[in-house]
C-alpha positions as CSV (number, residue, x, y, z in Angstrom):
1,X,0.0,0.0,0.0
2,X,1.6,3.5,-0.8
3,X,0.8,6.1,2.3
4,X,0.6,8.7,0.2
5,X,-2.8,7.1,-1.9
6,X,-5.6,8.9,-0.1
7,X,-8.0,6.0,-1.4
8,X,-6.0,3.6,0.5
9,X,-7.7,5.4,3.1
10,X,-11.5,4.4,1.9
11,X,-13.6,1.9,3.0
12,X,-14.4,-1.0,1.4
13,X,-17.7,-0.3,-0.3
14,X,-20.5,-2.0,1.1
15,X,-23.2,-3.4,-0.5
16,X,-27.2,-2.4,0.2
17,X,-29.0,-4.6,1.8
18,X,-31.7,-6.9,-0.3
19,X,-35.5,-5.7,-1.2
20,X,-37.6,-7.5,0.8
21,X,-40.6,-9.3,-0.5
22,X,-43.0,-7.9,2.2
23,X,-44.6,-6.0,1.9
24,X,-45.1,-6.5,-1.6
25,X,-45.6,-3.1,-4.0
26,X,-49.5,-1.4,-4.1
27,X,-49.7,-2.6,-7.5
28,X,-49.6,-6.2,-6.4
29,X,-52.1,-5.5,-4.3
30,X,-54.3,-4.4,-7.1
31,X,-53.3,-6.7,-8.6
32,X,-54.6,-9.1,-6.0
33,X,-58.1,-7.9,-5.4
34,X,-59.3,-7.9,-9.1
35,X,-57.9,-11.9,-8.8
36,X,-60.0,-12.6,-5.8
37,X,-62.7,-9.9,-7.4
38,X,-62.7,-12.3,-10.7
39,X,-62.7,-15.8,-8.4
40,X,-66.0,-14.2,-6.6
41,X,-67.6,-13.6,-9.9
42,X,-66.9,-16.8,-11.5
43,X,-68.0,-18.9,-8.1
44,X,-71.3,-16.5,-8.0
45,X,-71.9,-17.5,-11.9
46,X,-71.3,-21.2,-11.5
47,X,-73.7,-21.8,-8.7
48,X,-76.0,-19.7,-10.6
49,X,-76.1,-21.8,-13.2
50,X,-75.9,-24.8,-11.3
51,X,-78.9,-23.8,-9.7
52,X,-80.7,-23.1,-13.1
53,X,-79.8,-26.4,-14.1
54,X,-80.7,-28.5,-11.0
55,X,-84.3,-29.1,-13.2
56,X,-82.4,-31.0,-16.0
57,X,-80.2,-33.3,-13.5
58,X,-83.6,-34.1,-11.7
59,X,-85.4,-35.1,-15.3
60,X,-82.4,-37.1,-16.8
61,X,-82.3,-38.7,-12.8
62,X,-85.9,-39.8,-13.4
63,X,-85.9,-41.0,-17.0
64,X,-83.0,-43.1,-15.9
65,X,-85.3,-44.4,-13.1
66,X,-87.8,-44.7,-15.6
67,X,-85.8,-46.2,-18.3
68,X,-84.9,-48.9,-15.7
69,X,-88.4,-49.8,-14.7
70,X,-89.3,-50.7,-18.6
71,X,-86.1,-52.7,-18.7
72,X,-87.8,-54.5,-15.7
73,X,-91.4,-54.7,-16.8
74,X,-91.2,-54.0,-20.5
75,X,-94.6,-52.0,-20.6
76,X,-93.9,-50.0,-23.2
77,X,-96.9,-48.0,-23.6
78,X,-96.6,-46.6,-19.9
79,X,-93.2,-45.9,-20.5
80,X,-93.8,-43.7,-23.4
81,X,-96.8,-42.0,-21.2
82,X,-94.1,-41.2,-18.8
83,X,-91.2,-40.4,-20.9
84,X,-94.0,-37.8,-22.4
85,X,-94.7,-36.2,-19.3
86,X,-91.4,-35.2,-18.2
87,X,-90.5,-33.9,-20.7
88,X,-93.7,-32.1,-20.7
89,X,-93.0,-30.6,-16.9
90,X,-89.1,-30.1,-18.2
91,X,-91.0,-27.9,-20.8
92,X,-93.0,-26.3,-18.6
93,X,-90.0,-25.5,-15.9
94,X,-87.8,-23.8,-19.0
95,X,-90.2,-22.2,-21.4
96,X,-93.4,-19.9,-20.9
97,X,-96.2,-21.9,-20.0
98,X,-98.5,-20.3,-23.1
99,X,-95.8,-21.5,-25.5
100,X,-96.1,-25.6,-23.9
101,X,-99.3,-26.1,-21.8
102,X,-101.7,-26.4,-24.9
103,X,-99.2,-28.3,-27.5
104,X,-99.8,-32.1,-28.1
105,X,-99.7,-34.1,-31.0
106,X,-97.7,-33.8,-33.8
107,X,-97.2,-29.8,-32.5
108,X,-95.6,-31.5,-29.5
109,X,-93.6,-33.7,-31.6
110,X,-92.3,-30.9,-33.8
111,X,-91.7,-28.6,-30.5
112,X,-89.3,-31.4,-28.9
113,X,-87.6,-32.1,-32.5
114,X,-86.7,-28.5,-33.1
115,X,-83.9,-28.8,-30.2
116,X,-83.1,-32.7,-31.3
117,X,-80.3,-33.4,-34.5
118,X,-81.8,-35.4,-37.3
119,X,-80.8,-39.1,-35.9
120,X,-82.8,-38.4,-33.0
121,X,-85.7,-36.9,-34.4
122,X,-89.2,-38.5,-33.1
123,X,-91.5,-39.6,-36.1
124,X,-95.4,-39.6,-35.7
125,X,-95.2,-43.2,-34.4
126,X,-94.7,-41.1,-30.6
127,X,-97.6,-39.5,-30.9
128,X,-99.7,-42.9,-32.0
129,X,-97.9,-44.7,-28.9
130,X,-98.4,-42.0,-26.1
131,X,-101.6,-40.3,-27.5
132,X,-103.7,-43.8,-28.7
133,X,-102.2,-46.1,-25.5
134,X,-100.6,-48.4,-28.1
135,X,-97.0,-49.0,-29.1
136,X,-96.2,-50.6,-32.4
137,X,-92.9,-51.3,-33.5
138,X,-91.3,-48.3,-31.8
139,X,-87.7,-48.1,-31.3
140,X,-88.1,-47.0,-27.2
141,X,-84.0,-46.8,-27.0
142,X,-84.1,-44.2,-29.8
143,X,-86.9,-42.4,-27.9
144,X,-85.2,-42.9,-24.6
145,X,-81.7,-41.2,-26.3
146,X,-83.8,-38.4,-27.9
147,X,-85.4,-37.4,-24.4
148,X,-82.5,-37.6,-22.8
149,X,-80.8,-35.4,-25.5
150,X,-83.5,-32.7,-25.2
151,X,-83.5,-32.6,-21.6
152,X,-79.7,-32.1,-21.6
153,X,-79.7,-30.0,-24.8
154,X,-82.8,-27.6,-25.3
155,X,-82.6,-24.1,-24.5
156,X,-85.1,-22.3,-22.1
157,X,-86.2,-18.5,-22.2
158,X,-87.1,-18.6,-19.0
């Protein structure tokens, strides 16, 4: 070391100390409340709709139940009967009753086969098996996959 540096005389430098992660900036803050602010929406809009859709897990619940009780008894005829009426009260539950309560027939029909694809479409032999008690060569699994599409499927202005 030479005396006569004056630097020599310096201390070392020294280095700052380290940022601490707490507390964290005001942005991140922000930041945070719109996250929690966007999870609170989305749980509020996913019990909503689980709510509104409670209707269709009971209906495809009870044409399961009823599905099983003609593999059981094979009565076709009160099947169809039944199969008809939920998805008459499903109707009801999602669509104005002046728009469902007085349809039947081949009106009915065409009402439920607006909201079913084409391979799932009912043909006037529904209407001959719920309407005149009788049910002649009529495919009930085809029926059975067509309510339970339209139950799952149709869409409600209510």
């Amino acid at each position: 070391m030479n005396p006569q540096d004056p630097l020599a005389n310096l201390h070392p430098l020294r280095q700052p100390e380290l940022i601490g992660w707490w507390p964290p900036a005001p942005g991140w803050w922000l930041l945070l409340g719109l996250v929690l602010i966007a999870i609170g929406v989305l749980v509020y809009l996913l019990r909503r709709r689980r709510r509104r859709n409670a209707y269709r897990r009971r209906a495809l619940a009870q044409l399961h139940t009823l599905h099983a009780q003609y593999q059981s008894d094979s009565r076709a005829v009160e099947y169809l009967g039944s199969v008809n009426a939920l998805l008459k009260s499903v109707a009801l539950h999602a669509y104005p009753r002046d728009t469902v309560a007085s349809r039947h027939g081949a009106d009915w029909r065409e009402f439920l086969n607006a909201s079913l694809p084409p391979e799932l479409q009912l043909h006037s032999d529904f209407d001959n098996a719920v309407y005149r008690n009788s049910a002649p060569e009529i495919d009930l699994d085809r029926v059975h996959a067509a309510a339970q599409h339209w139950i799952k499927q149709h869409r409600g202005t209510v």
